[in-house]
C-alpha positions in Angstrom: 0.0 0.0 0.0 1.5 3.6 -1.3 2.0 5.8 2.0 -0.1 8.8 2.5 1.1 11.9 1.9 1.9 13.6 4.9 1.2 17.1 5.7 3.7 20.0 5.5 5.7 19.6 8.7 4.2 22.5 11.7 7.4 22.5 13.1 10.1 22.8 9.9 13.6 21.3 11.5 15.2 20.2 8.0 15.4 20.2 4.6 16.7 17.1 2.8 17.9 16.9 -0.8 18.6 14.4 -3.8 22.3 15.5 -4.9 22.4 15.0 -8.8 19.7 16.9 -10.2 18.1 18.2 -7.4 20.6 20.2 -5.7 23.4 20.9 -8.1 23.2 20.3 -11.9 25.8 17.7 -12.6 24.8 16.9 -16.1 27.3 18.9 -18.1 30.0 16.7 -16.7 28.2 13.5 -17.6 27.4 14.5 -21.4 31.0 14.5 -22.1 31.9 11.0 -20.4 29.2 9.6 -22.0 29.9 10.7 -25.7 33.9 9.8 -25.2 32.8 6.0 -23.8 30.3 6.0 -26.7 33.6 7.4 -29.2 35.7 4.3 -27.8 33.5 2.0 -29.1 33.4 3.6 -32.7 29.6 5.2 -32.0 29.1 8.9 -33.0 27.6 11.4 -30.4 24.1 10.6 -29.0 21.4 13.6 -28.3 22.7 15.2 -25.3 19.1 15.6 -23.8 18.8 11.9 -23.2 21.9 11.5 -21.4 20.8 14.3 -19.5 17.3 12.6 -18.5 19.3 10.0 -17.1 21.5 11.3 -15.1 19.9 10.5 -12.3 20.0 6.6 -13.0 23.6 6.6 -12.1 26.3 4.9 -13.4 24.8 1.4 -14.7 22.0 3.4 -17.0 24.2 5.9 -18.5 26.2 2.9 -19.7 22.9 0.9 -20.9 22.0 3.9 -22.7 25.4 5.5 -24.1 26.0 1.5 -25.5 22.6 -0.2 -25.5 23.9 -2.7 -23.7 22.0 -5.1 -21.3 23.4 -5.1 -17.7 23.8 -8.9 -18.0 26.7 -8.4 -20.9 30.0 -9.6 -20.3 31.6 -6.8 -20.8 28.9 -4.4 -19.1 31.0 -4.4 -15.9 34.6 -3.0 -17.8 32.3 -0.2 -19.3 31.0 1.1 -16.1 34.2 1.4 -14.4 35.8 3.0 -17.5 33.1 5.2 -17.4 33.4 6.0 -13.6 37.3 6.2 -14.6 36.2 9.1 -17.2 34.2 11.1 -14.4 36.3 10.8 -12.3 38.5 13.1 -14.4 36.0 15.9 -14.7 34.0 15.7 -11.5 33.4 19.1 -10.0 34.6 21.2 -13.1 31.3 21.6 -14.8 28.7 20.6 -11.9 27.1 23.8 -10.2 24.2 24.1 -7.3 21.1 25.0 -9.2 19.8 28.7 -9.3 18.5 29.5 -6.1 19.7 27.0 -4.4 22.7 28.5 -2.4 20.1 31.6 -1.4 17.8 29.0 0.1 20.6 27.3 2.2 21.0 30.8 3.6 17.5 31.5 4.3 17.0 28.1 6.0 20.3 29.2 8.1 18.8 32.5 9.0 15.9 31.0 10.4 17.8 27.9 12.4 16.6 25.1 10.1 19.2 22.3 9.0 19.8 20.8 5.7 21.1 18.1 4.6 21.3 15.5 1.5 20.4 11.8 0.5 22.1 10.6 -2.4 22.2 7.0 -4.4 26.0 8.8 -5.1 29.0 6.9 -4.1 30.7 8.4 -1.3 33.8 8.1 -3.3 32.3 10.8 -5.6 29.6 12.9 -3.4 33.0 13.8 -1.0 35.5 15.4 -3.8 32.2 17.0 -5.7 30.9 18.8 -2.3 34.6 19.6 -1.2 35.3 21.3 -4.8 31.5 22.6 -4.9 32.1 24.2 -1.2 28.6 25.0 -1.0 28.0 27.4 2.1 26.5 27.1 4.6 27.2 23.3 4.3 25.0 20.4 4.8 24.8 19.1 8.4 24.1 15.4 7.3 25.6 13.6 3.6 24.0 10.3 3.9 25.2 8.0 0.6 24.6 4.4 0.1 28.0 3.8 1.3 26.3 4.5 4.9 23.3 2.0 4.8 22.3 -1.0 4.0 19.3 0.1 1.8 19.3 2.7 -0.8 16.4 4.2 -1.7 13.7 4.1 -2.7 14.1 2.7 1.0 13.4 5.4 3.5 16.3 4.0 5.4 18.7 7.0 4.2 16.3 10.0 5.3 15.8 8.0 9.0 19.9 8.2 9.1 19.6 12.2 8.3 17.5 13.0 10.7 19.5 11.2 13.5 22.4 13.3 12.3 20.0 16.5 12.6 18.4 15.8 15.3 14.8 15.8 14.2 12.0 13.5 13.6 11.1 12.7 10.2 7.8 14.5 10.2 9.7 17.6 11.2 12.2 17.3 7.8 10.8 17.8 4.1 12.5 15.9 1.3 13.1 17.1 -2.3 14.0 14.9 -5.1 14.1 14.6 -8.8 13.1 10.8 -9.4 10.1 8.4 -7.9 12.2 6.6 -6.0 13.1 10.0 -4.1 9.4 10.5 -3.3 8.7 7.3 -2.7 11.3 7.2 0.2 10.0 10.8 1.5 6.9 9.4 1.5 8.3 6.1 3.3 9.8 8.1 6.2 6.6 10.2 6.5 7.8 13.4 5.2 6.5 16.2 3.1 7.7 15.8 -0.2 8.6 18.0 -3.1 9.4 16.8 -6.9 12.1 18.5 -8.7 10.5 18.9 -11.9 13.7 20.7 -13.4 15.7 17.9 -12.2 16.8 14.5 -15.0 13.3 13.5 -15.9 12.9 10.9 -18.7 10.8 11.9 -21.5 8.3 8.7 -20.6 8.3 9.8 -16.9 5.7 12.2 -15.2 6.7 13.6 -11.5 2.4 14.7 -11.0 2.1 10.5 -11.2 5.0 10.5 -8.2 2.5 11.6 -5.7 4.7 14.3 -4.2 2.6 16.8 -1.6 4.1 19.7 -4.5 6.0 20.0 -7.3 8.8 22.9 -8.4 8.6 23.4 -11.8 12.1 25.6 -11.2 14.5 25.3 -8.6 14.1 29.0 -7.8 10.1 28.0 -6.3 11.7 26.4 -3.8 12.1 29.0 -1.5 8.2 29.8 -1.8 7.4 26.0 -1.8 9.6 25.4 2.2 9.6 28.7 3.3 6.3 30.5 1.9 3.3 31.1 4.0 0.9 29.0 1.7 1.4 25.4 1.3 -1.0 23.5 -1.2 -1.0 19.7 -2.3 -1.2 18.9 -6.0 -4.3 18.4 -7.0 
């Protein structure tokens, strides 16, 4: 049975975010390791817009898509580290936080709320891409699947943020670009937000998520947490 949606927390203690489309754009970096692990095997550039809407599939889709190449292939495996190899040469030269973002961090400082972030990311890359990011003020919880035992869509991530916080999960919101980011907001019992300006497939809708709201840019989230009017979608 799908969770209810919970209501928009009374007391706000936290604000949890995706990392790869959600919070910073990191999709410029990824275009380019695709097309040069695509070049390696002889195939011309693909349509940068799809790598883009995948971003947020991580490592194992970007190579299913840059090759079309089944997960199960024996040489599946080689690919994704060379392609992990090939970001790791460009990570945090092209990624940036999203516009707005950095002023909302400082809003939610003003006003003592924490933030922090859940990410299916590696540790191994989330930790050089926030050092070279140097977002301020910084996050007070990075929780990757490094951490747990169960990535999300498992709300297991989001519980471990708010121990670092020090809040309750209906005291943190949680915004996220993909279902399986709502779908473990929804799991821990938070107030959720999709990232509609996030990596979104072309097949995929976020009002099918069943987020409390949706930002359609990452500048309405500053109304969406911190504005006096709160309102499910419909």
């Amino acid at each position: 049975m799908t969770p209810p949606r919970p209501a928009f927390p009374k007391t706000l203690r936290a604000v949890l975010f995706d990392l790869d489309g959600t919070l910073v754009d990191t999709a410029d970096e990824f275009v380019p390791v695709v097309q040069t692990l695509r070049a390696e095997h002889g195939r011309a550039p693909m349509d940068p817009a799809l790598i883009r809407a995948s971003v947020s599939n991580g490592a194992r889709a970007l190579v299913s898509l840059g090759l079309d190449m089944h997960e199960d292939a024996p040489e599946f495996e080689r690919n994704r580290l060379r392609l992990l190899e090939l970001y790791s040469e460009v990570l945090g030269t092209l990624a940036t936080p999203y516009p707005g973002i950095v002023e909302l961090l400082e809003r939610l400082q003003e006003q003592g709320i924490a933030w922090g972030i859940s990410t299916n990311k590696p540790r191994a890359y989330t930790a050089p891409l926030m050092d070279k990011l140097d977002i301020q003020p910084p996050p007070g919880s990075i929780v990757c699947p490094d951490d747990i035992a169960n990535r999300k869509p498992h709300p297991e991530s989001l519980y471990r943020n708010c121990r670092d916080l020090g809040c309750a999960p209906h005291e943190a919101i949680y915004v996220g670009d993909h279902l399986r980011d709502i779908d473990a907001g929804r799991g821990a019992g938070m107030f959720t937000i999709a990232a509609c300006y996030g990596y979104i497939e072309a097949d995929d809708d976020p009002q099918r998520w069943g987020a409390n709201v949706a930002a359609q840019h990452s500048t309405d989230l500053l109304e969406l947490i911190l504005g006096s009017q709160q309102q499910d979608i419909a």
